[in-house]
VEXDREN-2710 file (C-alpha; in Angstrom, 1 decimal):
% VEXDREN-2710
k/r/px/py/pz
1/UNK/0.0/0.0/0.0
2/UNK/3.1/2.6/1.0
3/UNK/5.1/1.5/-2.4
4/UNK/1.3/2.4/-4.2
5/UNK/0.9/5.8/-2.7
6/UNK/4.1/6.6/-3.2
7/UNK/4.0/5.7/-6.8
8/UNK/1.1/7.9/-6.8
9/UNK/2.5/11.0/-5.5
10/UNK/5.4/10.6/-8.0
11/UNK/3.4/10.2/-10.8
12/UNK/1.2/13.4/-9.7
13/UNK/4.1/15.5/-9.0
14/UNK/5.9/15.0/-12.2
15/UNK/2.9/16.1/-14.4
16/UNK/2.1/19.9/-14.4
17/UNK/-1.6/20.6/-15.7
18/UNK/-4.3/23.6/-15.9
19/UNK/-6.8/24.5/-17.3
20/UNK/-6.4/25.3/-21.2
21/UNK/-6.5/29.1/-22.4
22/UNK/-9.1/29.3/-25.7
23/UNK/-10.1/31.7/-28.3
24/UNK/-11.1/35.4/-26.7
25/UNK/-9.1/34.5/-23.4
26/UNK/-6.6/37.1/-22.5
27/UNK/-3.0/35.9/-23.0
28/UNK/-1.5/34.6/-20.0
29/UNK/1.4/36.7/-18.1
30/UNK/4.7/35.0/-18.2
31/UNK/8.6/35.3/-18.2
32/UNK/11.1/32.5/-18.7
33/UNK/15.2/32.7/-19.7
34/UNK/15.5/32.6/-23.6
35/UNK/18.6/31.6/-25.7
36/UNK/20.8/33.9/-24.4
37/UNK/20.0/33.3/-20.8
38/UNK/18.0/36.6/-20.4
39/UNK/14.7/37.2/-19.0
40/UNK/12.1/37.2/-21.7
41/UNK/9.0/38.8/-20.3
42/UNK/5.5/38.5/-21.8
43/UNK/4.6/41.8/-21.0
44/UNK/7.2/43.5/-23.2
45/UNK/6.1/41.6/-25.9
46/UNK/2.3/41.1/-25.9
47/UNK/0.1/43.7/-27.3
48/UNK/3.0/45.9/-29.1
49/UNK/3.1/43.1/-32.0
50/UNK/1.3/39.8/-33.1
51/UNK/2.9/37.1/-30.9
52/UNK/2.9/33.3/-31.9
53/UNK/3.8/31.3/-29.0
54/UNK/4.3/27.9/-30.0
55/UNK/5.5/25.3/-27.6
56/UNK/7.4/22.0/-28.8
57/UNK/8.5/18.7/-27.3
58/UNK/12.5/19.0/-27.7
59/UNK/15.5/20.6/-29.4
60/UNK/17.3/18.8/-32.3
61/UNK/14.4/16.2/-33.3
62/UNK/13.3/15.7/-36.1
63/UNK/9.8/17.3/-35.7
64/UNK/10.8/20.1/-33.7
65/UNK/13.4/21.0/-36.3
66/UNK/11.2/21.0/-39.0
67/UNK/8.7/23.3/-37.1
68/UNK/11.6/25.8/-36.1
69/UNK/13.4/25.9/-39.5
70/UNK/9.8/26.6/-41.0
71/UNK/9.4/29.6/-38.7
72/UNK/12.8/30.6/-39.3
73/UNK/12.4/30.7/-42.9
74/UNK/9.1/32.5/-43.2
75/UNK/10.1/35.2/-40.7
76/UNK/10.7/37.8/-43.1
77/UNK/7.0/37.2/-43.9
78/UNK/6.0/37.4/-40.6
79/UNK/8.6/40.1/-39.4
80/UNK/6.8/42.6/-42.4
81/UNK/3.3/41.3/-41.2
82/UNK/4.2/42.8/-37.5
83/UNK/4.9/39.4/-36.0
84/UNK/7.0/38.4/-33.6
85/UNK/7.8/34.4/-33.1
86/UNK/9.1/32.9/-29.6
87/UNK/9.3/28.8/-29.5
88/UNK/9.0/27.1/-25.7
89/UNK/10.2/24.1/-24.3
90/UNK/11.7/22.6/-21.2
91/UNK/15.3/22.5/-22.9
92/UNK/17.9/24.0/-20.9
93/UNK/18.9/27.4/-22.4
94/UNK/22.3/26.0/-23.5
95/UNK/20.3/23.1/-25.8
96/UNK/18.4/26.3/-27.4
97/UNK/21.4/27.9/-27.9
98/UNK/23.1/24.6/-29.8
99/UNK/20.1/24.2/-31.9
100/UNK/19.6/28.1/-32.7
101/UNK/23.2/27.8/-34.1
102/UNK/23.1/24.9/-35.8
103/UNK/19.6/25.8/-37.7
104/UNK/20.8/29.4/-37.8
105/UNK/17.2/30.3/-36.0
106/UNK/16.0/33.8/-35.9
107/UNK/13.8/34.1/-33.5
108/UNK/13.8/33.5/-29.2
109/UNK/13.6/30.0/-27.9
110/UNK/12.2/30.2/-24.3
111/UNK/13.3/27.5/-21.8
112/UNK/10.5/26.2/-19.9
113/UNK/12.4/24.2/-17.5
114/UNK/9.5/23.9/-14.9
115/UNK/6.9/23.8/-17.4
116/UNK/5.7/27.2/-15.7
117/UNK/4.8/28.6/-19.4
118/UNK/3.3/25.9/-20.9
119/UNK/1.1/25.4/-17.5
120/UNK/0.3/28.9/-17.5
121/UNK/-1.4/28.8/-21.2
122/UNK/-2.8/24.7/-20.3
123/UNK/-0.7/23.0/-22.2
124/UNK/0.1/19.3/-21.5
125/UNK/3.8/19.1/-20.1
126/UNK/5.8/16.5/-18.0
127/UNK/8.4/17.2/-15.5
128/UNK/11.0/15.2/-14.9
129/UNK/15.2/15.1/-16.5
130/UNK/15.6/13.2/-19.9
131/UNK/19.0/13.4/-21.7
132/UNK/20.4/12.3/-25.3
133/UNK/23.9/12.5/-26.3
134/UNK/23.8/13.7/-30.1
135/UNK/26.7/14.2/-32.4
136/UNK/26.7/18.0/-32.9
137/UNK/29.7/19.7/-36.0
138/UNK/31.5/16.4/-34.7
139/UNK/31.7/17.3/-31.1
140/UNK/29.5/14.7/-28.4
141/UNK/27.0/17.0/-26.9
142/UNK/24.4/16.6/-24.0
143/UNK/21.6/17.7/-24.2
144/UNK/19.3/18.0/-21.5
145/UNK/15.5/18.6/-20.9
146/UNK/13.6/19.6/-17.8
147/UNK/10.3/19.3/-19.1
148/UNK/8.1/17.8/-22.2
149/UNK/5.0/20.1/-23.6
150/UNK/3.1/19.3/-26.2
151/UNK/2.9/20.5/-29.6
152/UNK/0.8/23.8/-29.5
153/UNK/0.5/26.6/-30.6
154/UNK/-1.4/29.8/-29.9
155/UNK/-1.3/33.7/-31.8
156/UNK/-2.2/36.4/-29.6
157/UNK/-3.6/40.0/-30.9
158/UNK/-2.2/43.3/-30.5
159/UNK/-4.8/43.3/-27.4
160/UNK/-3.4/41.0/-25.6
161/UNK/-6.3/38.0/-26.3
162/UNK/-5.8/34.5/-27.6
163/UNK/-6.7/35.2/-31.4
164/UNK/-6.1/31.4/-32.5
165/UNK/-5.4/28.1/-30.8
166/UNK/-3.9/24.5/-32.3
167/UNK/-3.5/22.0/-29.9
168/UNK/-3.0/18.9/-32.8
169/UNK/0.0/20.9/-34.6
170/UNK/1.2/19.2/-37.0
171/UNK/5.2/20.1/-37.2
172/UNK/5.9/20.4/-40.7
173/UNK/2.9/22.5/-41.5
174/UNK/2.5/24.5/-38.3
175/UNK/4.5/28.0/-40.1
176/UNK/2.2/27.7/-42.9
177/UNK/-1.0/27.4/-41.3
178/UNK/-0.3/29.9/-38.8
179/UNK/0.9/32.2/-41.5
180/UNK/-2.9/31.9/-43.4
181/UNK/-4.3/32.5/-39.5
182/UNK/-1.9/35.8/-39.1
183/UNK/-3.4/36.9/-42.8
184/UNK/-6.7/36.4/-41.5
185/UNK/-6.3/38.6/-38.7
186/UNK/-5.6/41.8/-40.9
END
């Protein structure tokens, strides 16, 4: 009976869940460390430009890559269309910084490491360290996560409100979509 409850309080400790944010909600407050290892806060950001917040399982997958290398190469588009992109995980801020280099990313990886941000706008996350050597320009590198989200993504408007919601991204077509959302919003 101990080794049961025990097992129980594990399991509920290492999963972080709220209630979802939807359409017409106001954008959640919330700050985490981005690639550089600065303090990115929501509040400077949210309302002065579209903002796509799109959270992602892990750096330097295959999935993940193809979402962020979309992004990266339609930013121009979205840069002219007054939108700013910022990805979030729960990879350390030195894994964003290895995969912003490597996929020459343009825009602010947020690490989640708590899963603080992704609880704050309801999206599904885990707690708990998982870690992958990968062969990175020919050097072993560790990589290290915190914390797994799911694949969403939300836009918010120049008011502050959650102006679109995708909580069954796909990762290859996520830029594109959210690109013919953005054009909508106009």
């Amino acid at each position: 009976m101990k080794t049961l409850l025990a097992a129980l309080v594990l399991s509920l400790s290492c999963s972080v869940t709220a209630s979802a944010i939807d359409v017409g909600d106001a954008a959640p407050k919330f700050q985490a460390k981005d690639d550089s290892g600065e303090i990115w806060k929501s509040e400077d950001h949210v309302g002065k430009k579209i903002l796509v917040v799109y959270f992602y399982p892990a750096d330097m997958t295959g999935g993940c890559t193809k979402q962020a290398c979309g992004y990266r190469d339609k930013m121009k588009d979205f840069t002219d269309a007054g939108v700013e992109v910022v990805g979030v995980s729960g990879d350390t801020v030195e894994n964003h910084k290895i995969f912003k280099e490597v996929h020459d990313l343009n825009f602010a990886l947020l690490a989640d490491t708590e899963g603080k941000v992704a609880k704050a706008f309801g999206v599904p996350v885990t707690v708990g360290d998982k870690s992958v050597v990968k062969m990175i320009e020919n050097v072993e590198k560790e990589l290290v996560r915190k914390a797994t989200a799911k694949r969403w993504t939300f836009v918010i408007d120049r008011e502050g409100n959650v102006a679109y919601k995708d909580s069954q991204v796909n990762a290859a077509q996520d830029p594109e979509k959210i690109a013919a959302v953005i054009a909508k919003l106009k």
